[in-house]
Structure formats: structure tokens, C-alpha cells
N, C-alpha and C positions, 0 to 999 in steps of 0.2 A: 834065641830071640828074647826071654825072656829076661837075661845074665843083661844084653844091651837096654832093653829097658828100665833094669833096677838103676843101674851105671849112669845113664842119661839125668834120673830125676827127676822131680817135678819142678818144671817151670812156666814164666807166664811171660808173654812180651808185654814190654810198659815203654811210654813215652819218655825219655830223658833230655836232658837238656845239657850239653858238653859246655863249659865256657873256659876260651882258650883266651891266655893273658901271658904278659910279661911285667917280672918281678926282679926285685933286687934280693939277691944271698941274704938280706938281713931279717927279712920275711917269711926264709921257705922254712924255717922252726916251727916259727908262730903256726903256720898253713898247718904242717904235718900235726902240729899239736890241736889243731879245730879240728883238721879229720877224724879225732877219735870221736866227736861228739856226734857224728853218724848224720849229719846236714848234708854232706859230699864225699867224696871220693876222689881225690887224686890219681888219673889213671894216663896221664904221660908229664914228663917233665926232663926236658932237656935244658941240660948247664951249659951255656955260652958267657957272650958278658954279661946276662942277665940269663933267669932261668925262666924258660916257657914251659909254660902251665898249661895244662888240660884238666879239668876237674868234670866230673860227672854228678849230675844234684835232679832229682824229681823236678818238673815245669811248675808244682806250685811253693818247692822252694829257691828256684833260680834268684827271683830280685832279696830276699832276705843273702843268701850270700854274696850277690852282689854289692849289697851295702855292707858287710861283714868286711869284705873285704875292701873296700873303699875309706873304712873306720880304720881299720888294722893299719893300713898305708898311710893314713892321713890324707887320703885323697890322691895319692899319686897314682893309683891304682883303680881309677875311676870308673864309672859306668861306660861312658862311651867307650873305654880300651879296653871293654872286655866281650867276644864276640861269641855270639847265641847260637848255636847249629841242631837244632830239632832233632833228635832219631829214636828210632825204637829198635829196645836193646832185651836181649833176654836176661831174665833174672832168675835167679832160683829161688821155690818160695818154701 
């Protein structure tokens, strides 16, 4: 029992905020290159004609990278095309 508890970790549930969008190839550089600055986390992304996005970001940083990414685009990439789905996700602290 105890071998599974070390393993496990400590963690906390926290509220996240997933926002899933659609982008053009000329953007998904720029995206991976903000993720290092620890605002979000890209955690799906499927290549079609365009590549769909799922980012994960804390609820009281969702509208900063909303506008992050509406700058980056020039607006094509706008607030209304990018959809909000509340959950709570485990983290390790």
C-alpha cells in the first residue's frame, strides 16, 4: 500500500478551463512557442485542413489567452470561435 501511495503523489483537483478552436499551420509554431511561458497547455491537437486545438489554462487565465490568441491571429481566431468547457482536472502539486 504504501509502494502505491508514494507512486500516486500528491495531488489536488483544480478547476480548468479547456478552450477548443480552429487554426491555420501558420500559427501552430507561434501556439507551441507561448506554451512554454506556462499561461496554457496544449493537450489535443488534430491536423486536418486546419489544426483543432484544445488548450487547457486556469478560469482566471482563460480571457488573457483568449485575447493572446486573437492578437497572434489578427483576429481570425476570435473570441466567439473559441469554445469554454468548465472541468475539474487533477493536478499534481
Amino acid at each position: 500500500a504504501r509502494m502505491a501511495l508514494d507512486a500516486a503523489g500528491i495531488a489536488e483537483v483544480k478547476e480548468m478551463d479547456p478552450l477548443s478552436f480552429s487554426l491555420d499551420y501558420t500559427y501552430y509554431g507561434k501556439l507551441q512557442n507561448s506554451e512554454k511561458d506556462g499561461l496554457f497547455a496544449i493537450i489535443d491537437a488534430v491536423f486536418e485542413e486546419n489544426v483543432k486545438l484544445t488548450l487547457q489554462c486556469d478560469p482566471e487565465s482563460s480571457e488573457s489567452v483568449k485575447r493572446m490568441l486573437s492578437e497572434m491571429t489578427g483576429g481570425v481566431c476570435s473570441e466567439d470561435k473559441i469554445s469554454v468547457k468548465k472541468t475539474l482536472k487533477k493536478v499534481e502539486i
